[in-house]
N, C-alpha and C positions, 0 to 999 in steps of 0.2 A: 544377510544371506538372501534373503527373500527379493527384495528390491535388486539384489545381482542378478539373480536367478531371472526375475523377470523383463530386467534390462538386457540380457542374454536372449534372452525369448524371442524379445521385439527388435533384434536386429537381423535375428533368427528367418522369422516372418515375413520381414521384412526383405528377406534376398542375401545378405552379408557369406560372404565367405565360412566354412565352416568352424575357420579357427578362429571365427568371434564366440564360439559355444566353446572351447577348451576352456577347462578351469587353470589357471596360471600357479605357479608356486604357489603366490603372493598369497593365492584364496586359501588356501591350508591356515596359513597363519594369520585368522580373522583383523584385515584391515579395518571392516567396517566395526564401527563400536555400536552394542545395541544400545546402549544411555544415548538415546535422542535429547538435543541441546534446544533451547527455544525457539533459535533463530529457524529452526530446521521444520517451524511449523508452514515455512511459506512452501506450498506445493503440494503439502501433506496429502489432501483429497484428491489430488489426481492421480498420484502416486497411489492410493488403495480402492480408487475408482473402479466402483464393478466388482470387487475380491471382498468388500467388508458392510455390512448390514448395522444398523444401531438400536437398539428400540431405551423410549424412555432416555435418553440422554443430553436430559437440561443440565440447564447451569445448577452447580449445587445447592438445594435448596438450603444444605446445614454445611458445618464445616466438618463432620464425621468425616475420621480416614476409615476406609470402607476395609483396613485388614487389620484395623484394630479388634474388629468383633469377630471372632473363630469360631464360628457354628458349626452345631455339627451335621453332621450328615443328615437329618432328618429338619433342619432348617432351614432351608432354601429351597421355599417355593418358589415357579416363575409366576408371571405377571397373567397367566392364563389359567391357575387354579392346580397345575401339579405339583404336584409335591416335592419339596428341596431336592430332595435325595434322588427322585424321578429327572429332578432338573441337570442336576449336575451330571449322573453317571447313565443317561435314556440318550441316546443321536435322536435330533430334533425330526419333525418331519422333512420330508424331500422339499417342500413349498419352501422351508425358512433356506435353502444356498443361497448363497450369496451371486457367484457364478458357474456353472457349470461347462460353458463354455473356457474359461481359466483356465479349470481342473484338467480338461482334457490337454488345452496345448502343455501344461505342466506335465502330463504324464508323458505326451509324444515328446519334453525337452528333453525328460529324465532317460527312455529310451536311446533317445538318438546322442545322447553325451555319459552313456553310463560307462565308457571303455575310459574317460577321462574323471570321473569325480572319484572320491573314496570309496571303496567298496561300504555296502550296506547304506550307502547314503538318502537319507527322505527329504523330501520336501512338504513344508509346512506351513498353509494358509490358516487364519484366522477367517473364516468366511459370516461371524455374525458376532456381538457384542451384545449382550442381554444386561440391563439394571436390575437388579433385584431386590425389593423392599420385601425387608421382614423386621418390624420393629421389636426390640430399637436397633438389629443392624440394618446396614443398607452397602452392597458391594456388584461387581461387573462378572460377568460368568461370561468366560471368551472361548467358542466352536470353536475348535481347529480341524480340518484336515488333516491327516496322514498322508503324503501321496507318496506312490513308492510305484516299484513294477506290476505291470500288469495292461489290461486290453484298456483302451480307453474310454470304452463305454461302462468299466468297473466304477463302483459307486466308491469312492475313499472310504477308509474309517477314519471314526472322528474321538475327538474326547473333547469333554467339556471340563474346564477348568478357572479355579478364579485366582484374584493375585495372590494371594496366602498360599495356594499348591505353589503357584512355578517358585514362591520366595521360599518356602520348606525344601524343596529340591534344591536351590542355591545353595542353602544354609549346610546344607548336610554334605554336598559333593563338594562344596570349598574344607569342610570340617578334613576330610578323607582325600583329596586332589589337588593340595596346595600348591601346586606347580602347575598342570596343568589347567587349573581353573583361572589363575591369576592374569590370562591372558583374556576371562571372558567377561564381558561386561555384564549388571542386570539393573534396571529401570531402577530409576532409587523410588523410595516413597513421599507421596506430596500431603502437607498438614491440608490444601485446601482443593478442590475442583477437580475430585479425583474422576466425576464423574460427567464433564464435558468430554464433548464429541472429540476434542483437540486433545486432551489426556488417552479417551483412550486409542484414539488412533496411532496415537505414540506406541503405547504400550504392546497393542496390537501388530506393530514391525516389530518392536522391541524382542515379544516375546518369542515371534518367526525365529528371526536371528541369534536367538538365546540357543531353542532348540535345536537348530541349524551348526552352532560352531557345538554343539557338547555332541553332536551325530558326527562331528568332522574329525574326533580325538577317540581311536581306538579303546586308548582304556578308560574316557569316561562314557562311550557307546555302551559297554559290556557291565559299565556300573548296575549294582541289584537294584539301588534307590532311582536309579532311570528306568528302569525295567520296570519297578512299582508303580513308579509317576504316571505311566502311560497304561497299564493292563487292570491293577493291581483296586482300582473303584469299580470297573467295568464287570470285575469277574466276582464281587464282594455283590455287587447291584442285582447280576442277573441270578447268582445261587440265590441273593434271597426270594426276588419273585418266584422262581422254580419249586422253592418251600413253602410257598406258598399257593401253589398251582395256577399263578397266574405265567401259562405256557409261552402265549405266544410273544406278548414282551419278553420275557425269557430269552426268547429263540434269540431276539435280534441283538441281544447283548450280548451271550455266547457266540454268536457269526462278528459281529463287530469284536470281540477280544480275540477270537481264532486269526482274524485277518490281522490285529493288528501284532497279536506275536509271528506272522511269518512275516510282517515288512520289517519289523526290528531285528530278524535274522537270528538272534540268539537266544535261549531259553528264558523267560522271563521267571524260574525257577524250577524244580526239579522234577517236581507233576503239576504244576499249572496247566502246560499242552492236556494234558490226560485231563486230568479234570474239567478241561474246558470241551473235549471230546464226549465226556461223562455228562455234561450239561445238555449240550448239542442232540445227546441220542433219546436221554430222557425227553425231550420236551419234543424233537421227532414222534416219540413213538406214543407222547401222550397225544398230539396233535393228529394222530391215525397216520404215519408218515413212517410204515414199517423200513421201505426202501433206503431213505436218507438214517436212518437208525444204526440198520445194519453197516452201510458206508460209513457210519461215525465208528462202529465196534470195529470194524476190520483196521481203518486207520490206526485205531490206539491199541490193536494186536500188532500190528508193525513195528510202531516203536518201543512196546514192550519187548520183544522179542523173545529172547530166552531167559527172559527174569522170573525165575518160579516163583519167590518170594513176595513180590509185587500185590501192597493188598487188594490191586485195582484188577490184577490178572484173572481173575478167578468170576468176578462178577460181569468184565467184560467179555469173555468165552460163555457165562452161564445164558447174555443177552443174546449172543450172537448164535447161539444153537436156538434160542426161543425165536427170534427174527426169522433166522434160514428157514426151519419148522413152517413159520407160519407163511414166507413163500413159497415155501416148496421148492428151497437149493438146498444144495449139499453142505450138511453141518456134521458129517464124520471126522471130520480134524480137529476141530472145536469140542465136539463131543468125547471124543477118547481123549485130549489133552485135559478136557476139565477131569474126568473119571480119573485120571492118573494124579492130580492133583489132591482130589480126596482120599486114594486110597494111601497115599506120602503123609495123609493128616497133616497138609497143608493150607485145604480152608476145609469149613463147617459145610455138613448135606443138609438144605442145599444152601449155597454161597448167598451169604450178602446182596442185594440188589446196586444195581447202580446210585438209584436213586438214594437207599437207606444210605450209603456210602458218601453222597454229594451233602444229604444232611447235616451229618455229623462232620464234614471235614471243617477244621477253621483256615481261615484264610487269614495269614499274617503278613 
């Protein structure tokens, strides 16, 4: 998909008629296969020239397959001293893109061809390829992009992920999508060189393409185990820094999962949204950032709506009269709907904090 997408682009750019950017039937029903063949290494670097980064990507020094060893979350540091878990589920700084220039004609393609692709459709670059030694494993942790609607000066969100996620997400929506899945290809696994520039630049279209046809198929879009694969690290990462009051990393993990459940269009579970709102305001208001607090508490009053039951209703009304208060706007609607809440002995005087709330929630 990716290589379509951007052969589309560059005819684009290039001057071509418009209806060289229409998607054709054809693309629905994934022509391209992501299992890259050997032959198909001649060209390879040009083809992701500018879009992909490498670091540490010698010839393999062992013959370790790098998704034999399932580490877990707190074993994957990168090569500059952070910590696994910081590596996988943190967006890198701004210095490691790959291109930014890409990104943006990627998002003016998606703009100008969104009346022709699938609804809710993303685009997805690999912009950097990290080796990671942690003995005795050693495996590839591949940035991707998000790109989806929005201004072109907007930063994508990213997720970091190695071969073991994208092949547990295979494994599990072939177990559940037998039909639907059987038309999508995934990279098979190699006993030896998993960790040449030539493997992972395969891997790295490969996995474009993966992502690309299961965003092309309504009902494996709406899948919960697709909805996890992408949010479901990012929002586990930043509650824990946030219990830990390390705020302003926090911040950027809750804004990286906020953006990337409104490019996936669909719930990525039932109060995820909220609790990722509940994150957002906490670390807002510990950061002295009352303004952006309050605009997180109003949002997740919105889509509560009239759910009195709600155990998140009551702590976010009890933030949003403390905010108003402490700017000096109007917290009378907030304030009589929490009173009426109490006096129903519907939550405890006074309510739960957001924060106590975020602690104790587990994330499954």
């Amino acid at each position: 998909m990716a290589s379509r997408l951007l052969h589309r682009l560059r005819h684009a750019l290039a001057g071509d008629g418009p209806g060289e950017a229409a998607a054709s039937p054809e693309a629905e029903q994934f022509p391209e296969s992501s299992e890259l063949e050997d032959d198909d290494a001649e060209g390879l670097s040009s083809r992701l020239s500018g879009t992909l980064s490498f670091t540490s990507a010698e010839d393999d020094e062992d013959d370790e397959d790098e998704d034999d060893e399932e580490a877990g979350p707190d074993q994957l540091p990168l090569g500059d001293g952070t910590s696994g878990e910081d590596a996988e589920r943190s967006p890198p700084p701004d210095g490691q893109w790959g291109s930014q220039l890409l990104a943006r004609q990627l998002q003016d393609f998606w703009k100008k061809s969104r009346n022709t692709l699938a609804p809710q459709r993303l685009l997805f670059e690999v912009t950097s390829a990290n080796v990671v030694k942690d003995p005795p494993s050693k495996y590839v942790l591949y940035t991707l992009a998000v790109i989806g609607p929005g201004p072109p000066d907007c930063q994508p969100a990213q997720i970091s992920r190695r071969y073991s996620d994208f092949e547990r997400l295979h494994r599990n929506l072939q177990r559940q999508f037998r039909g639907p899945m059987a038309a999508i290809s995934f990279p098979r696994k190699r006993l030896r060189r998993n960790f040449t520039a030539e493997t992972i630049a395969r891997r790295s279209r490969a996995f474009e393409q993966f992502l690309g046809h299961l965003q092309a198929v309504p009902e494996l879009r709406h899948a919960p185990d697709l909805q996890d694969f992408f949010v479901l690290p990012e929002l586990r990462r930043a509650q824990s820094l946030t219990c830990t009051g390390l705020y302003r990393e926090a911040l950027a993990l809750w804004a990286n999962a906020w953006q990337l459940q409104a490019q996936l269009g669909t719930p990525s579970g039932p109060d995820r949204p909220l609790l990722t709102l509940a994150g957002l305001a906490v670390c807002h208001q510990e950061l002295e950032d009352p303004g952006e607090a309050r605009a997180c508490c109003e949002k997740a009053l919105q889509l509560l709506g009239d759910k009195s039951l709600h155990p998140l209703l009551a702590p976010f009304l009890e933030a949003h009269v403390r905010l108003s208060w402490r700017l000096g706007l109007d917290k009378r609607q907030s304030e009589a709907r929490l009173q009426a809440l109490q006096e129903a002995g519907l939550t405890p005087t006074p309510p739960p904090s957001l924060k106590e709330l975020l602690i104790k929630e587990v994330l499954d």
